[in-house]
N, C-alpha and C positions, 0 to 999 in steps of 0.2 A: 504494500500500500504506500502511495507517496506520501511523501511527508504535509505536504499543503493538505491532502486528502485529510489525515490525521488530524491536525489542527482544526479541521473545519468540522469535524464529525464532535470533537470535543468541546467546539464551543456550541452546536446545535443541541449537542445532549446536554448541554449545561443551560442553553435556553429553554428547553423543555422542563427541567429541572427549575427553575427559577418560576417558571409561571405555576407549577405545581404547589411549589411551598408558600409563593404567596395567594392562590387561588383557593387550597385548600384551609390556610391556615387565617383567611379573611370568613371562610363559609364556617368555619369551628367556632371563632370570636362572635359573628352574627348569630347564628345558632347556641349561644352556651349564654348571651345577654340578653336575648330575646327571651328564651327560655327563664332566667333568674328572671327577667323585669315583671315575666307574668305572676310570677309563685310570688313575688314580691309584694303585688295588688292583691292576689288571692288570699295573701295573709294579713295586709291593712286590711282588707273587706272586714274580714273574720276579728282580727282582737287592732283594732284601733289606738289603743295604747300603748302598743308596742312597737309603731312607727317610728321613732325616731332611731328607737336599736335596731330595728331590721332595715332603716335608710342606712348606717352609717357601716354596716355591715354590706349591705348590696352597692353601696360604692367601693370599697375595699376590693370586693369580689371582682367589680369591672376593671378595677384598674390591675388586677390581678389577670384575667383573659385578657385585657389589652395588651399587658407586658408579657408574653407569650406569645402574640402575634407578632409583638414589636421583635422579636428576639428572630423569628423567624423570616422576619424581613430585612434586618443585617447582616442573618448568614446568607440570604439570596442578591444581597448589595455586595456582598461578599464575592461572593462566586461570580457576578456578573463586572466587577470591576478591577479583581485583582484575584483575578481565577487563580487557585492551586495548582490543580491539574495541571494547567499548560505551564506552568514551571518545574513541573515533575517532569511532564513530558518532553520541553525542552534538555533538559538533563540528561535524561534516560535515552533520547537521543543522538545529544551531543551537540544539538543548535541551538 
């Protein structure tokens, strides 16, 4: 396989790889805050008085699935800006 060939298949698979981590890991955050914001109302509905611990708790929790998605969006800035790979592979090949 040529070497240009290599380099291009590496950073295709690493495009592919980039839109995965952040497409999946945007659809987890949307899906895990949506889900708390509901149980959230369903349990002001139910005891009223216990809003301001279960606000200051479901905020926690959000910035908690946000800092999980955030994390998985620096290893994908990661990979798309200052790819590993292709310095392994440069290496490995000698270029």
């Amino acid at each position: 396989m040529e070497l240009t060939a290599l380099f291009a298949h590496v950073q295709g698979m690493t495009a592919i790889a980039i839109g995965v981590i952040i497409g999946l890991g945007a659809l987890g955050a949307c899906l895990g805050i949506a889900i708390m914001g509901s149980k959230f109302l369903e349990s002001a509905a139910r005891q009223p008085e216990l809003v301001p611990l279960l606000q200051g708790r479901m905020f926690l929790l959000a910035g908690l699935i946000d800092a999980a998605f955030i994390i998985g969006l620096a290893i994908a800035l990661l990979l798309a800006f200052s790819n590993p790979l292709i310095n392994v592979l440069r290496t490995a090949t000698g270029g």
